[in-house]
PASEBA-1860 file (N, C-alpha, C; in nm, 3 decimals):
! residues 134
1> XXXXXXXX> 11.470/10.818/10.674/11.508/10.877/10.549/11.490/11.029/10.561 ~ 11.580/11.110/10.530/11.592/11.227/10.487/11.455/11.296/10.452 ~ 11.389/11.402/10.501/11.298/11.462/10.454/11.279/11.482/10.297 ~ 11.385/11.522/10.233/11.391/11.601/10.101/11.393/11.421/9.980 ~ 11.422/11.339/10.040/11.413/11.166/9.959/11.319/11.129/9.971 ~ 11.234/11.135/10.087/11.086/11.108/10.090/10.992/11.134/9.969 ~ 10.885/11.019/9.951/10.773/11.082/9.816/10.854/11.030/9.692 ~ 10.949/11.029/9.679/11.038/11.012/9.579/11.017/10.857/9.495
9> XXXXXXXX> 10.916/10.769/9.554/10.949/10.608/9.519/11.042/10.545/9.541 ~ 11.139/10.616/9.600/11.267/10.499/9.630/11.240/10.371/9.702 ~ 11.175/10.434/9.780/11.143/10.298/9.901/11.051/10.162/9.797 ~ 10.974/10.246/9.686/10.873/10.132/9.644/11.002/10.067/9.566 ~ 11.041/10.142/9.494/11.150/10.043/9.387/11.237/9.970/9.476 ~ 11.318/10.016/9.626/11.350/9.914/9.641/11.363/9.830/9.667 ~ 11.191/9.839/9.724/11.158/9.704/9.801/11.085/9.576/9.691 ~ 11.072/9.638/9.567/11.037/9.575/9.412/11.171/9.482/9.430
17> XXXXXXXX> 11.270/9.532/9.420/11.450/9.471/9.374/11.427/9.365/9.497 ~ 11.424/9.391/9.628/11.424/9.314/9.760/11.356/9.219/9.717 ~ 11.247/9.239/9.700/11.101/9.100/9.689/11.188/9.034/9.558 ~ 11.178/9.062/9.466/11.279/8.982/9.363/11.313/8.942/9.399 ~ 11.454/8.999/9.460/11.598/8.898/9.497/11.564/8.795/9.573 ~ 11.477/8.823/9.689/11.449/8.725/9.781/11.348/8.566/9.721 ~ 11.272/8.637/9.609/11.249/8.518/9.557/11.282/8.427/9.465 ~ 11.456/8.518/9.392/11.515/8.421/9.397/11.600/8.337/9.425
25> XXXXXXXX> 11.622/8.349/9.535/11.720/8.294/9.631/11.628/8.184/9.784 ~ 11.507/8.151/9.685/11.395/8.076/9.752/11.359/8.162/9.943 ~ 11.364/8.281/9.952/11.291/8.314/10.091/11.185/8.385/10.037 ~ 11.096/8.321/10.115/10.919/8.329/10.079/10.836/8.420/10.186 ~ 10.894/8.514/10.247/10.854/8.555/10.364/10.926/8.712/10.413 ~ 10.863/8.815/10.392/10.916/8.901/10.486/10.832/8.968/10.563 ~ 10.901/9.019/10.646/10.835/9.115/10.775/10.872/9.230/10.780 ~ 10.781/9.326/10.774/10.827/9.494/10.786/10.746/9.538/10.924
33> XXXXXXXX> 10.810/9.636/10.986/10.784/9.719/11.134/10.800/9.828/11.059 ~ 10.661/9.884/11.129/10.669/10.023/11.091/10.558/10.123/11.203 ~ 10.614/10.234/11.269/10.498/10.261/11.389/10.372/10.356/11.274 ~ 10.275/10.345/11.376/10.173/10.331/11.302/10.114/10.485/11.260 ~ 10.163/10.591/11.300/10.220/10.718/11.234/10.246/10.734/11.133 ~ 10.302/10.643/11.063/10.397/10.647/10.925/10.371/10.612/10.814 ~ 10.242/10.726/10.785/10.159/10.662/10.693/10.147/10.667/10.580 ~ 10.301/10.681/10.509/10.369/10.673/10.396/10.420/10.510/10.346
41> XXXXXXXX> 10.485/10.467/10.485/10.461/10.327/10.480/10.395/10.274/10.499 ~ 10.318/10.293/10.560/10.244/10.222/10.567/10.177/10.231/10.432 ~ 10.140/10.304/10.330/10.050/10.308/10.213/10.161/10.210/10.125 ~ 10.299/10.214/10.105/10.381/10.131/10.026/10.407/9.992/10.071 ~ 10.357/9.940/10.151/10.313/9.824/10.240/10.226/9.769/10.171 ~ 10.123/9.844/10.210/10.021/9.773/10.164/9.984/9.796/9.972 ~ 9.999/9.843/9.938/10.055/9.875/9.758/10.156/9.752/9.744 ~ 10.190/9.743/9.832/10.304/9.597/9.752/10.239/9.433/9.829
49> XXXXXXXX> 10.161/9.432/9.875/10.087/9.317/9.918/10.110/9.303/10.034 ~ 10.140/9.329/10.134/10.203/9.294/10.282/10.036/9.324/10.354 ~ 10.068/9.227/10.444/9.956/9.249/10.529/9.966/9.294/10.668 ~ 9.844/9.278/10.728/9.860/9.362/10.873/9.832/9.248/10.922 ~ 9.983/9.187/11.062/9.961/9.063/11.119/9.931/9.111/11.223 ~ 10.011/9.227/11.290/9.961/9.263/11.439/10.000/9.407/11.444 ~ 9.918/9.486/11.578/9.983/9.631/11.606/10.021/9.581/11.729 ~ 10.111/9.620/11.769/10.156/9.634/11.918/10.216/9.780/11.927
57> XXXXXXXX> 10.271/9.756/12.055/10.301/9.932/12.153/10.431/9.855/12.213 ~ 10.537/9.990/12.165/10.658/9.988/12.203/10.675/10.098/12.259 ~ 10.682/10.054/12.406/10.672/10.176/12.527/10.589/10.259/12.530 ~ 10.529/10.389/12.421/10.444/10.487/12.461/10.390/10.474/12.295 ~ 10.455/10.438/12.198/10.427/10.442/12.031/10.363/10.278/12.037 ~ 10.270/10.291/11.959/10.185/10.220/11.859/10.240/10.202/11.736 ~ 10.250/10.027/11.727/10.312/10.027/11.608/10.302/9.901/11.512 ~ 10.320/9.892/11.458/10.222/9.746/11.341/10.352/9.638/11.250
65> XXXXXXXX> 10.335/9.543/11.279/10.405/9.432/11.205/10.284/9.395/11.109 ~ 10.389/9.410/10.965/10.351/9.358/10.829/10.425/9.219/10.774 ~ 10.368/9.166/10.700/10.410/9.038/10.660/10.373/9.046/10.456 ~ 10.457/8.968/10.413/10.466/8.936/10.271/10.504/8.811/10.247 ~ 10.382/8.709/10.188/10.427/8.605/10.167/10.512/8.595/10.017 ~ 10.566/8.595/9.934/10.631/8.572/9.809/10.699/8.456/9.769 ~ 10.695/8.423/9.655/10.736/8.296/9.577/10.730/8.152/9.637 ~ 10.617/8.136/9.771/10.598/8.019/9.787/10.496/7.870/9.664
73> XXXXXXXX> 10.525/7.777/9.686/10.423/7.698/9.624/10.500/7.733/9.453 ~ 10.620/7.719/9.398/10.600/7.786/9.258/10.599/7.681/9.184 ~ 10.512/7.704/9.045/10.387/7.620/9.003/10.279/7.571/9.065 ~ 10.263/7.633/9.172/10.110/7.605/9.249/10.011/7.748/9.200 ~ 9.909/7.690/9.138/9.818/7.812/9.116/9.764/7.854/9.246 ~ 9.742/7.936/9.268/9.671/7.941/9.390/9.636/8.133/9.414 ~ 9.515/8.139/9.405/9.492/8.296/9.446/9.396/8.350/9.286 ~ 9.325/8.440/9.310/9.280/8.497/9.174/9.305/8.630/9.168
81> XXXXXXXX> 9.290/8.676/9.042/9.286/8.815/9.036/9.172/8.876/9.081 ~ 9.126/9.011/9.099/9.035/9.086/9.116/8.964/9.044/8.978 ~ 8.779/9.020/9.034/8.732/8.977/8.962/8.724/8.829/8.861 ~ 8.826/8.765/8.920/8.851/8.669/8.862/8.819/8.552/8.878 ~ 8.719/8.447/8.792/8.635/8.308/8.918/8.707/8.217/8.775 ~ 8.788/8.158/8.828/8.836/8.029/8.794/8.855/7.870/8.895 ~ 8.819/7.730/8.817/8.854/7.657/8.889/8.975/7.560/8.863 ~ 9.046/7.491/8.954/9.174/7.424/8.929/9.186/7.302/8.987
89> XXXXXXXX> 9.244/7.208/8.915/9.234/7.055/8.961/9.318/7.099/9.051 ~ 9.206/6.980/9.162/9.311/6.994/9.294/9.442/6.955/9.287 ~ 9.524/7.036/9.373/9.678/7.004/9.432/9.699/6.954/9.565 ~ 9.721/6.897/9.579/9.757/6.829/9.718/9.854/6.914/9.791 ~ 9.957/6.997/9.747/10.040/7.116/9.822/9.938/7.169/9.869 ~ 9.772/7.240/9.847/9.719/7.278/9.941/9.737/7.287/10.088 ~ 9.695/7.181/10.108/9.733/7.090/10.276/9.802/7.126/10.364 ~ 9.922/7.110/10.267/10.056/7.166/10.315/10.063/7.370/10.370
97> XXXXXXXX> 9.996/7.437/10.245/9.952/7.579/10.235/9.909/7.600/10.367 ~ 9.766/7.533/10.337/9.699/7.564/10.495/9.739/7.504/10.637 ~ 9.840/7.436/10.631/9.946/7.429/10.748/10.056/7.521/10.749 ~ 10.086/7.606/10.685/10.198/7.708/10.672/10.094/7.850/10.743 ~ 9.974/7.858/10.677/9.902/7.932/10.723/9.877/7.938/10.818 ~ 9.840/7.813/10.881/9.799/7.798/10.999/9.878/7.841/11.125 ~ 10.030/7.801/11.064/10.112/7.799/11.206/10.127/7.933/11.200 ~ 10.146/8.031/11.095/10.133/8.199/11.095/10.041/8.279/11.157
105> XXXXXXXX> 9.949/8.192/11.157/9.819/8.283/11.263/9.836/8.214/11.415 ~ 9.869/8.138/11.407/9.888/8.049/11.585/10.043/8.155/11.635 ~ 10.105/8.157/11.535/10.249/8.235/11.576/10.200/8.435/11.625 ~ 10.104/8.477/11.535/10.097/8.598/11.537/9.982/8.669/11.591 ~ 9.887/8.544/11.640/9.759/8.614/11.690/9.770/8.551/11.841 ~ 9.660/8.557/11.883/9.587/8.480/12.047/9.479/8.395/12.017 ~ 9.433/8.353/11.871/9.366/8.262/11.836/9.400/8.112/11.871 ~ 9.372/7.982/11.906/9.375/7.905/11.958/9.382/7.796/11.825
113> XXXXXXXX> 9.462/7.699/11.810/9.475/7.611/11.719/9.342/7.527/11.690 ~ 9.329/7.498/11.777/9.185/7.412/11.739/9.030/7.485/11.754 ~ 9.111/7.644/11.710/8.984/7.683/11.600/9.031/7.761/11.460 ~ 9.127/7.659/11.434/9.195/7.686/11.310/9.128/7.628/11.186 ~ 9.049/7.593/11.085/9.047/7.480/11.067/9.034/7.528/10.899 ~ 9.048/7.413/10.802/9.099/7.412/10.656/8.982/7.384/10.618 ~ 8.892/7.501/10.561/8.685/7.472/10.487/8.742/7.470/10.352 ~ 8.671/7.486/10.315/8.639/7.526/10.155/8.645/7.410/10.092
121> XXXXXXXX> 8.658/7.432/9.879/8.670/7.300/9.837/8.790/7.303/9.812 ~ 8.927/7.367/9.891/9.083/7.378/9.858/9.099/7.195/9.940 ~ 9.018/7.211/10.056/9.067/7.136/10.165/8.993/6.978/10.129 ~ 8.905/6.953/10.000/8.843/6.850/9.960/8.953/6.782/9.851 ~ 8.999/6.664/9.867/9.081/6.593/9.756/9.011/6.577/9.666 ~ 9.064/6.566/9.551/9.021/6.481/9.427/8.911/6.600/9.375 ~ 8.834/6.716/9.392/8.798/6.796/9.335/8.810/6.953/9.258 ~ 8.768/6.987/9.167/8.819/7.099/9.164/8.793/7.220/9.198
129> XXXXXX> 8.903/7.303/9.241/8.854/7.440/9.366/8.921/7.557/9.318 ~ 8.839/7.679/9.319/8.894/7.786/9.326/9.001/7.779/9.385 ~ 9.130/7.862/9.348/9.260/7.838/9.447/9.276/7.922/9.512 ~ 9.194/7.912/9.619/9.192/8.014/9.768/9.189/7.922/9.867 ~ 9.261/7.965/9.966/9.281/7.874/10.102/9.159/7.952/10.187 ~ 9.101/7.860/10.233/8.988/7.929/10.297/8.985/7.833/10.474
END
């Protein structure tokens, strides 16, 4: 982008419209590249929820893949606000959650599957759990 468009919010608004559209047209998932210099995006990255899955090095630059999960599970409670301790009859889509999770960290790290494993009381049936995948 143009020096003089920069700062401007464009990029936040239109990645607001993007995340929308995409959730509603059911894709639950994006990925942003951005080298790790760029620390404008990188701040609107992470301001819009994306996380840090990996840095890698492309040729001589250092540079970081972000991820955004959006509109998965809908009507699944799941997650709290800041500050927020609530509990929720279990859902059985959990399960499912922490197998989506799972294969995202087996896909994006060097962590080993079978030291993956589903704790908390998300991963206990029939009780009720904070809705955090743990």
């Amino acid at each position: 982008m143009a020096e003089n468009f920069t700062r401007k919010g464009y990029i936040s608004e239109s990645l607001e419209y993007l995340m929308k559209y995409l959730k509603e047209i059911y894709i639950n998932k994006i990925y942003a590249f951005t080298f790790t210099n760029n620390t404008g995006s990188i701040k609107v990255l992470e301001k819009k929820g994306f996380i840090l899955l990996k840095n890698i090095t492309i040729g001589k630059r250092d540079a970081s893949i972000y991820c955004l999960t959006i509109g998965r599970g809908e009507n699944m409670e799941l997650g709290l606000g800041k500050n927020e301790v609530r509990l929720t009859s279990h859902d059985p889509r959990w399960k499912l959650e922490f197998e989506i999770i799972k294969n995202e960290i087996i896909q994006n790290t060097d962590i080993a599957p079978d030291n993956i494993e589903h704790i908390g009381s998300t991963s206990i049936p029939g009780i009720d759990a904070k809705p955090i995948i743990d």
